[in-house]
N, C-alpha and C positions, 0 to 999 in steps of 0.2 A: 504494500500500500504506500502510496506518495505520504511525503510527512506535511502537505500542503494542496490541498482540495479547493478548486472554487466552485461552488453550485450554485444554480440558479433559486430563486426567490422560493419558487417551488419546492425546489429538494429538501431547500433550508427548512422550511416549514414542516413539510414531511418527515426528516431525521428527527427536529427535536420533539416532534408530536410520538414516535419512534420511542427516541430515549425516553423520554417520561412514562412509556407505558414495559421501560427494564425490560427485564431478559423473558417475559411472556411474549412479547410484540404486538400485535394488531391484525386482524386480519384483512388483508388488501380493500376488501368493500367495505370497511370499518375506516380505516384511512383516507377512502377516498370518501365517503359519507363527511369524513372530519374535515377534509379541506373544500369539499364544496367543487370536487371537480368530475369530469366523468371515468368512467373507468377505462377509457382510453387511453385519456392522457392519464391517470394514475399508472396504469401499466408500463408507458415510458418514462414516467417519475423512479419506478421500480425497478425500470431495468436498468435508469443512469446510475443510480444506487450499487443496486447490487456489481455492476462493470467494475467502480469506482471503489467495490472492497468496504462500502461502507453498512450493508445493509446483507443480510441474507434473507433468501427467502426458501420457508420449507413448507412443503407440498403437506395438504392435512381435508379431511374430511369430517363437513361444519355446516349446518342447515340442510343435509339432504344431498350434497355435493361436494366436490372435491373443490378446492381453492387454496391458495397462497398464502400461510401469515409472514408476515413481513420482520423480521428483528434485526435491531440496528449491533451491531457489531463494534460501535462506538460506543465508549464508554463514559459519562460525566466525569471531570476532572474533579478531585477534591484538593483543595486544598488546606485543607483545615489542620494537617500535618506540619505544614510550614507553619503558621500564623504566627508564634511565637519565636522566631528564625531571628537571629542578629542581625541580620543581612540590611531591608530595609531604615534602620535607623543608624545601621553605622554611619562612625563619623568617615572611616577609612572607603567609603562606597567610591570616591572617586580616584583612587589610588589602587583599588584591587581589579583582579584579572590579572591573565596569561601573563601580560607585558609591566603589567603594574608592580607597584612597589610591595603591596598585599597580595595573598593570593587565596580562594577558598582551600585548598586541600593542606595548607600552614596554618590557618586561622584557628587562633586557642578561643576567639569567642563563639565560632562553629563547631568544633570541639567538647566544648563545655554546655550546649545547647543539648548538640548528639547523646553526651553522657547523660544530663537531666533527661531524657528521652529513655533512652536504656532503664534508668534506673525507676523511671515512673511504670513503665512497663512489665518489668520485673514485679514490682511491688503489684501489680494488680494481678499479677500469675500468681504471687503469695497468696494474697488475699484469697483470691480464688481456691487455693489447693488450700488453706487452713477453712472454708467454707464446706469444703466437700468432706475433711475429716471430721468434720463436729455432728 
């Protein structure tokens, strides 16, 4: 898959209608009922998708007939991981990088983020395993 996609208005709409309905999908007449198009053009929505690695479609038998559910293969980004990251407040943001005078893979305040990460981690696997012996 390209690491840089452009789609049309249409497809956009279609993937994130997609991803909100996770790893169940939709079924094609159910998508195309959602975006208000025909199942025509649905169909070439479906197939730039799927061409394009973003979307699969598997074959499934639904009202009496066989039909397409459509699951998007793209996944929501989270980032709720970072959120806490030294990164955007450092002072050093403009000095770090490859050429710069900081660099991420030296940085003792990424370092020390990583290890509070580990160790919060950890601590909730405790908790967990002291919950199950009791």
């Amino acid at each position: 898959m390209q690491d840089y996609v452009k789609l049309g208005r249409l497809e956009e709409r279609a993937l994130k209608l997609l991803l909100k309905y996770g790893d169940r999908g939709l079924l094609q007449s159910e998508l195309w009922h959602l975006l208000g198009i025909t199942s025509r053009d649905g169909s070439r929505v479906a197939i730039k998708l799927e061409k394009r690695g973003l979307i699969k479609r598997v074959r499934e038998f639904a009202n009496d007939r066989w039909t397409m559910r459509l699951i998007s293969l793209v996944k929501p980004l989270d980032l709720s991981i970072i959120r806490d990251s030294p990164c955007p407040p450092c002072p050093y943001n403009d000095f770090c990088g490859v050429s710069g005078t900081y660099t991420p893979t030296q940085c003792v305040l990424i370092e020390s983020w990583l290890l509070s990460l580990v160790d919060a981690k950890a601590g909730r696997v405790e908790t967990t395993v002291q919950a199950v012996k009791t």
